[in-house]
C-alpha positions as CSV (number, residue, x, y, z in Angstrom):
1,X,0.0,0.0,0.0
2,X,3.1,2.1,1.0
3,X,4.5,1.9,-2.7
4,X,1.5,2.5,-4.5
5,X,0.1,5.5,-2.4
6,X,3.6,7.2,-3.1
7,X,2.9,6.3,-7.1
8,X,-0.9,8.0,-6.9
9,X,-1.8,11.6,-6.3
10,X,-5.3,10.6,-6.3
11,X,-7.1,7.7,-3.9
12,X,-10.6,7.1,-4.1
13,X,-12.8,6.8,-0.7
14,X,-12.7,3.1,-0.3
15,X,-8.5,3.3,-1.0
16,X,-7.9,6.5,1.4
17,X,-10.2,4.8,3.5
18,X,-7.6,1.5,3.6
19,X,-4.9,4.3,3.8
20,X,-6.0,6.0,7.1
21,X,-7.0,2.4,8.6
22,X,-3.4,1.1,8.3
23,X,-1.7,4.6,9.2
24,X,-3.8,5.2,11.8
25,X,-3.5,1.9,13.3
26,X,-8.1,1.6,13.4
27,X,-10.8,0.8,10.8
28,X,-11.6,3.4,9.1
29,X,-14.5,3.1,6.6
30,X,-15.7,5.7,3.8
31,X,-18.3,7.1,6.5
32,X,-15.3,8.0,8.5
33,X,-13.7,9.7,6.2
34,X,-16.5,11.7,4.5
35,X,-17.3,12.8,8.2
36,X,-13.7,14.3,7.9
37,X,-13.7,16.3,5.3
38,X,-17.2,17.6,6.6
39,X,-15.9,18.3,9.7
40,X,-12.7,20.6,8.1
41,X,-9.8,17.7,9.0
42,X,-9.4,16.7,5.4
43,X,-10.2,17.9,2.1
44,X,-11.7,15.6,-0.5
45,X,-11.9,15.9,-4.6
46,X,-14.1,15.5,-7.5
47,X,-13.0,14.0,-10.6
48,X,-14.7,15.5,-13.5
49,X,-15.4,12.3,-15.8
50,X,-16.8,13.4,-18.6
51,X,-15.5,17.3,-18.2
52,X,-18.3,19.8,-16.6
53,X,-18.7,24.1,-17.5
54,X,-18.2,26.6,-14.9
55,X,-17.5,30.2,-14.1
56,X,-14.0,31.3,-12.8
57,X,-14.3,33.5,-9.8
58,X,-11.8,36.4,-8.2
59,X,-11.3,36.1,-4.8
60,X,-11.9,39.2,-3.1
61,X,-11.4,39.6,0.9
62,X,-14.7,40.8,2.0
63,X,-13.8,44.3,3.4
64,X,-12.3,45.0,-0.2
65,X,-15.3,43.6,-2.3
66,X,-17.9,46.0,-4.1
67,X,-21.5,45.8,-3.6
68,X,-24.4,47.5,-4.3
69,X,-27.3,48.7,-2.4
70,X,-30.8,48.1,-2.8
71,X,-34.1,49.6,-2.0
72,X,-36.2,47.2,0.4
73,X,-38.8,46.5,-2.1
74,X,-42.0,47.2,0.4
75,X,-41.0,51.0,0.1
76,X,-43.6,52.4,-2.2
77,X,-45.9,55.2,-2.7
78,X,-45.0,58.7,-0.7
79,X,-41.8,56.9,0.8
80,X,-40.9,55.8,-2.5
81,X,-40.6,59.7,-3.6
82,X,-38.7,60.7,-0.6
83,X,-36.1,57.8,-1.4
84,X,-35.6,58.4,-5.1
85,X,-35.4,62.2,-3.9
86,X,-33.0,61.6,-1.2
87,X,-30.6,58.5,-1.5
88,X,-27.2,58.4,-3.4
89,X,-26.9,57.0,-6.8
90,X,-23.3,55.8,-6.4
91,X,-23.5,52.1,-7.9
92,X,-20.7,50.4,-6.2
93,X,-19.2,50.7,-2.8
94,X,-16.4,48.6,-0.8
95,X,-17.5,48.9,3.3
96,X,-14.2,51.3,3.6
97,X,-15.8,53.5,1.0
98,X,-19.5,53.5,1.9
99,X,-18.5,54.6,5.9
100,X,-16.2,57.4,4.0
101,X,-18.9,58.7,1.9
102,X,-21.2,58.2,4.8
103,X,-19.7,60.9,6.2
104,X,-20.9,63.4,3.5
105,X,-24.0,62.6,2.7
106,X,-26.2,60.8,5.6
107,X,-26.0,64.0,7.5
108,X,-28.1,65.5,5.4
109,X,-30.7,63.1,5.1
110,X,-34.4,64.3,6.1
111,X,-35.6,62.4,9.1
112,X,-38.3,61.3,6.8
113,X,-35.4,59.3,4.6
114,X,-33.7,57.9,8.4
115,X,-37.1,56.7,9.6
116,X,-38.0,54.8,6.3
117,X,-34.2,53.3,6.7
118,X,-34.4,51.9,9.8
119,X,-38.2,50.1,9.8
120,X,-37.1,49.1,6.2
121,X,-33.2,48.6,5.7
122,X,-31.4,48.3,2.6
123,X,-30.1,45.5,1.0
124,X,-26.2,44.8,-0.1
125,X,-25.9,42.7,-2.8
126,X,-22.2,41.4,-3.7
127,X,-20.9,41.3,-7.2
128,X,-20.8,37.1,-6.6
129,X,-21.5,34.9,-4.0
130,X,-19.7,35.3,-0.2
131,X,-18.7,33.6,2.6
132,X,-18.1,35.4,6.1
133,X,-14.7,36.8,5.0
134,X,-14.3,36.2,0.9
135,X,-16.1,37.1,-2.3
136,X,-16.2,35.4,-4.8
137,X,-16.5,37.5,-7.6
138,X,-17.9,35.7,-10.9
139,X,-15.6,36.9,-13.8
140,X,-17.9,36.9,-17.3
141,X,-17.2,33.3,-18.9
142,X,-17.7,29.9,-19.6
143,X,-14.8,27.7,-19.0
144,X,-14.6,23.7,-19.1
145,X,-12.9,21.5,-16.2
146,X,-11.5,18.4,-16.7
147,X,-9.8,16.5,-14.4
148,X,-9.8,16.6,-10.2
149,X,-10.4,19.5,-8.2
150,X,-10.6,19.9,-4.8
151,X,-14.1,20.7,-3.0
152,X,-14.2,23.9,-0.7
153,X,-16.9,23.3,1.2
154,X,-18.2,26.4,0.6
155,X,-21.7,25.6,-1.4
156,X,-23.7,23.1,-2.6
157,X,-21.0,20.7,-2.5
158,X,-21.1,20.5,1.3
159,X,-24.6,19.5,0.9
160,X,-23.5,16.9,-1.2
161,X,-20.9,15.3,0.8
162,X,-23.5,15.5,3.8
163,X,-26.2,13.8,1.7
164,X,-23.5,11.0,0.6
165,X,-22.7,10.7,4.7
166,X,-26.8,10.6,5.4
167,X,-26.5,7.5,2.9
168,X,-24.1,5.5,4.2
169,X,-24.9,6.2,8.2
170,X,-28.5,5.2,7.1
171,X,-29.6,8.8,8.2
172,X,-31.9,11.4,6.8
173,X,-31.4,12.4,3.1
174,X,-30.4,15.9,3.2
175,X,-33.4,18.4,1.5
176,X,-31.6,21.8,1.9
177,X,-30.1,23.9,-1.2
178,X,-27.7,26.2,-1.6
179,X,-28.6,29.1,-4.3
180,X,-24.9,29.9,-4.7
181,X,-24.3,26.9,-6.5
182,X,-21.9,24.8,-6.1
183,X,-17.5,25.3,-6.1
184,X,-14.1,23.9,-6.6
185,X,-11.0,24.9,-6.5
186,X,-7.9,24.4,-8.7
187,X,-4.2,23.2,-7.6
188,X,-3.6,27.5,-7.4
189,X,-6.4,28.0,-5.3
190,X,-8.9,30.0,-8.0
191,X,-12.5,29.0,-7.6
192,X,-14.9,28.3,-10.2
193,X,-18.7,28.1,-9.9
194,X,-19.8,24.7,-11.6
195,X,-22.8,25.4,-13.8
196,X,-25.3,23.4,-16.1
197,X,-26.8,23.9,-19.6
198,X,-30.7,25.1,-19.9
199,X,-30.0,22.8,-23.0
200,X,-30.0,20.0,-20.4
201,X,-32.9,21.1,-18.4
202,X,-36.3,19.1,-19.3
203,X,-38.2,22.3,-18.0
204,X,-36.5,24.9,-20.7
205,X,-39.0,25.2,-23.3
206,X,-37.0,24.1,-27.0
207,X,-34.3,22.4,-25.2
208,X,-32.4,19.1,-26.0
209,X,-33.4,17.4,-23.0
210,X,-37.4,18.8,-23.2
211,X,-37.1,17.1,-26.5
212,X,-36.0,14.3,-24.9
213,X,-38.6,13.8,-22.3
214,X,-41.7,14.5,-24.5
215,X,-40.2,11.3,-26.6
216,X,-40.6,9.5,-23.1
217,X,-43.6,10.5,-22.4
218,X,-44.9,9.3,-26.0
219,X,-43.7,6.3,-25.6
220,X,-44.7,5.6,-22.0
221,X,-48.8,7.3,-22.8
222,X,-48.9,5.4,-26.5
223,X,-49.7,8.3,-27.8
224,X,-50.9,8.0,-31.2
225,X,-49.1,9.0,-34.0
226,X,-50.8,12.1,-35.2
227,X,-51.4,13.5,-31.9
228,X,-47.5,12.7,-31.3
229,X,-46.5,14.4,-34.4
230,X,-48.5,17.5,-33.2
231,X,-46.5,17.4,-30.0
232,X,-43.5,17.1,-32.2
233,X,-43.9,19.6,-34.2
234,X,-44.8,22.4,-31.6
235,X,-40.9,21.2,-30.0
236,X,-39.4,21.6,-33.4
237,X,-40.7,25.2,-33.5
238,X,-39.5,25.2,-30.0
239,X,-36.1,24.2,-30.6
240,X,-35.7,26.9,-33.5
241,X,-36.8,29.6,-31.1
242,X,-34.1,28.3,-28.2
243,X,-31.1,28.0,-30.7
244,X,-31.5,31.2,-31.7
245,X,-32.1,33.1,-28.6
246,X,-29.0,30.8,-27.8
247,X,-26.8,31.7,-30.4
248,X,-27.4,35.7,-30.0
249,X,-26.5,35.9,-26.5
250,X,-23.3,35.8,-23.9
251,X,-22.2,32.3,-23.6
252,X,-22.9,32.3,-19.8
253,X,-26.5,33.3,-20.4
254,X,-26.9,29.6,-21.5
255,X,-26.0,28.4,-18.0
256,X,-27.1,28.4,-14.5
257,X,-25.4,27.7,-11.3
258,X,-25.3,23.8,-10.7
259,X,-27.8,22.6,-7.9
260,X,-24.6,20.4,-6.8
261,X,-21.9,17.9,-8.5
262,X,-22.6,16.5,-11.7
263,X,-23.8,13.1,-11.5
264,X,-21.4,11.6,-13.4
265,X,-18.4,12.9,-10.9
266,X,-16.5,10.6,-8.7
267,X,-15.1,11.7,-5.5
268,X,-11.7,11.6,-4.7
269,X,-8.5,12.7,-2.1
270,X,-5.5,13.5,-3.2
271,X,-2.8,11.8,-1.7
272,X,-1.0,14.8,-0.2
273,X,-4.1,16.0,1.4
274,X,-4.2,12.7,3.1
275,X,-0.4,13.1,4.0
276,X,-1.3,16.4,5.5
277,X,-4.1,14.7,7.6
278,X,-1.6,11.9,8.6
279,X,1.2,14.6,10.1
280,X,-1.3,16.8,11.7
281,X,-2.4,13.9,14.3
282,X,1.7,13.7,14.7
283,X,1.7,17.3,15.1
284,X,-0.8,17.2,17.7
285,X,0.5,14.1,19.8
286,X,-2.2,12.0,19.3
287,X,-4.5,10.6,16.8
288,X,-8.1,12.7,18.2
289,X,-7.2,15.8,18.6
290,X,-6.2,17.9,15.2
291,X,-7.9,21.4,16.4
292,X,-4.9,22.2,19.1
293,X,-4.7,25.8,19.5
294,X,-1.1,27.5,19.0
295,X,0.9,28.5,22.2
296,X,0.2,31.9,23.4
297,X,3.7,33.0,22.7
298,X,3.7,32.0,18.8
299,X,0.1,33.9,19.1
300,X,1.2,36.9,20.4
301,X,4.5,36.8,17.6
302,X,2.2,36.5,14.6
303,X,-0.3,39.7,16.6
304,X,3.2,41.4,16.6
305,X,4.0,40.8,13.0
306,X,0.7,41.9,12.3
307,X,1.5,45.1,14.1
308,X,4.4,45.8,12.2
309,X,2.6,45.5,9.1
310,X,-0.2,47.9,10.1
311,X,2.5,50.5,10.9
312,X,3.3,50.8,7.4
313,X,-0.2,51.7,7.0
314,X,-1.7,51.5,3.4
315,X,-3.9,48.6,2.7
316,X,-2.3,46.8,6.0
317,X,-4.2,49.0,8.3
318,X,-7.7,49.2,8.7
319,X,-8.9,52.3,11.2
320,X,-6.4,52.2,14.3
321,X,-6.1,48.4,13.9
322,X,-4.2,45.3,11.2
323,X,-6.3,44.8,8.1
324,X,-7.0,41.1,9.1
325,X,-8.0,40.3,5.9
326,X,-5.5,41.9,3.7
327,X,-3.1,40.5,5.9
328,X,-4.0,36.6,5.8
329,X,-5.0,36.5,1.7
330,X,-1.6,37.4,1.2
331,X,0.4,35.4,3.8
332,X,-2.1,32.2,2.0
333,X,-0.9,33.6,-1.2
334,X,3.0,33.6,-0.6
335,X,3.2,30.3,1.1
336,X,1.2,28.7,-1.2
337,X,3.6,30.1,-3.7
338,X,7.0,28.4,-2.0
339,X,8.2,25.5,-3.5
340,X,6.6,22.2,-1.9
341,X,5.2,24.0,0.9
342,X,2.9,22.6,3.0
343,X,0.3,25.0,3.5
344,X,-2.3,23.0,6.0
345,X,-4.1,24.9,8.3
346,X,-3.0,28.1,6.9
347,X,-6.7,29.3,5.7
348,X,-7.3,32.9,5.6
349,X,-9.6,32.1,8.5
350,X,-7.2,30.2,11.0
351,X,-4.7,33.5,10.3
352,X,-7.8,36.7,11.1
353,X,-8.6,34.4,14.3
354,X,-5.3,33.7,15.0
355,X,-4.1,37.5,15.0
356,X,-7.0,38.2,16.7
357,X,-6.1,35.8,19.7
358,X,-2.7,37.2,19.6
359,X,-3.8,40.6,20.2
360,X,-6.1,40.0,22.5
361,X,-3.2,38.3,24.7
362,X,-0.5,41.3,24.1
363,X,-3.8,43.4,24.8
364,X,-3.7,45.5,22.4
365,X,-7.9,45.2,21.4
């Protein structure tokens, strides 16, 4: 097993399974490790069969990431007036910029306007969908994956890999949805937002797969011939109509975002990822406890280094305090950019909490 894991870079469930029962010295069944990756311990893959379409997306720290704001959509009539009168038509804001802006122009909003705000707030809408400390900005085409990619966790694919776990524990199937779609993430960390064809949706009026399912349905009914060719007919007309509104519009206006994986995906780990796992539980002494918090002095050094950076000021400093964010997207970025290095546990997240201990212990919040 020893030979061939260091030949693969990727295992499927049922081998990283076998992998993890002899390193770990315990059976360890798919369950087990599907209940890992849920639980953040270890990151699994998806192989992309037959190739699948998605959207690339920029990954924008949440404090730098435009948005717009919306009206709250019961304000109509006479507050409708005082709104349009009264509010800003700047499109785009980033938080920094909103609370700058702020400044000149909510001062001289009527009390009218501040009243209607507050028993009706507005709405910011992001240019893509978020998490609590990234956007994910969707850039403006179609691209094809093929090969394995690595889940994030951050959409509908988490729902997946809880549904798969619900199947083989014998639990509930899992009925929530995510309306962000589902994600994965390439070997440079760049997300895409997987996305189907209205060509393959049965519900899309002149589509492939409509086509499809009326031919089932006249086969199942024995529907006869002329009333089929009717049915037929009225597709064919369909089909011209689709094509064309197809062919004169942006490429990704002929997608959605996936509901979850394609159904023809197979889920994988890579090998390093398991490697990773495996020297965590060393790191940590034991085999059950992989969370360990740093030591207070290596928290306090990293709060320090942050302080030094927010000294320079510029994008490192946000008010009187480190720009968390700035500050962990680009300590991911440069150690993920080092040759072989082994960047487990350094998510932007684990670095903005980290900081944030560290300060709190130097006392500096």
């Amino acid at each position: 097993m020893n030979k061939l894991f260091k030949l693969k870079k990727f295992l499927t469930l049922e081998d990283a399974a076998k992998r993890l029962t002899a390193s770990l010295g315990e059976d360890v069944d798919i369950k087990d490790v599907l209940q890992l990756a849920i639980d953040g311990h270890l990151k699994l893959s998806v192989d992309f069969v037959n190739h699948t379409q998605a959207i690339p997306c920029n990954r924008v720290p949440i404090a730098d990431a435009k948005f717009s704001l919306f009206m709250n959509p019961s304000i109509k009539g006479e507050m409708l007036e005082i709104f349009n009168k009264e509010f800003p038509k700047t499109a785009e804001y980033t938080s920094d910029e909103l609370l700058n802006e702020s400044k000149n122009w909510i001062d001289h909003l009527s009390q009218q306007l501040l009243d209607i705000l507050k028993e009706y707030p507005l709405t910011a809408i992001y240019k893509g969908p978020r998490n609590e400390t990234e956007v994910f900005e969707l850039e403006d085409h179609i691209v094809t994956l093929k090969g394995c990619y690595t889940l994030p966790m951050i959409g509908a694919e988490r729902l997946d890999i809880r549904h798969e776990f619900q199947l083989k524990t014998g639990g509930p199937s899992i009925t929530l949805t995510s309306i962000d779609g589902a994600f994965v993430e390439d070997e440079n960390g760049k997300i895409y937002q997987l996305q189907e064809s209205f060509d393959d949706n049965q519900y899309q009026k002149g589509s492939l797969a409509a086509g499809k399912e009326l031919e089932r349905q006249i086969k199942q009914k024995k529907i006869k011939e002329d009333e089929a060719k009717k049915i037929r007919d009225e597709h064919t007309k369909n089909r011209k109509e689709y094509l064309k509104k197809a062919a004169s519009q942006p490429e990704k206006n002929n997608y959605y975002p996936s509901s979850g994986l394609p159904s023809d995906s197979v889920l994988m780990v890579k090998a390093s990822d398991i490697s990773k796992f495996e020297a965590s539980l060393e790191d940590n002494g034991d085999s059950g406890n992989s969370s360990d918090l740093p030591s207070d002095t290596t928290l306090k050094m990293l709060a320090g280094l942050a302080l030094v950076l927010a000294e320079k000021g510029g994008r490192y400093k946000r008010g009187e305090n480190p720009n968390y964010s700035q500050i962990s997207q680009e300590i991911e970025v440069v150690c993920k950019n080092l040759p072989n290095a082994d960047t487990f546990g350094l998510s932007p997240e684990n670095i903005r909490k980290y900081i944030s201990q560290g300060l709190a212990l130097l006392g500096n919040t």
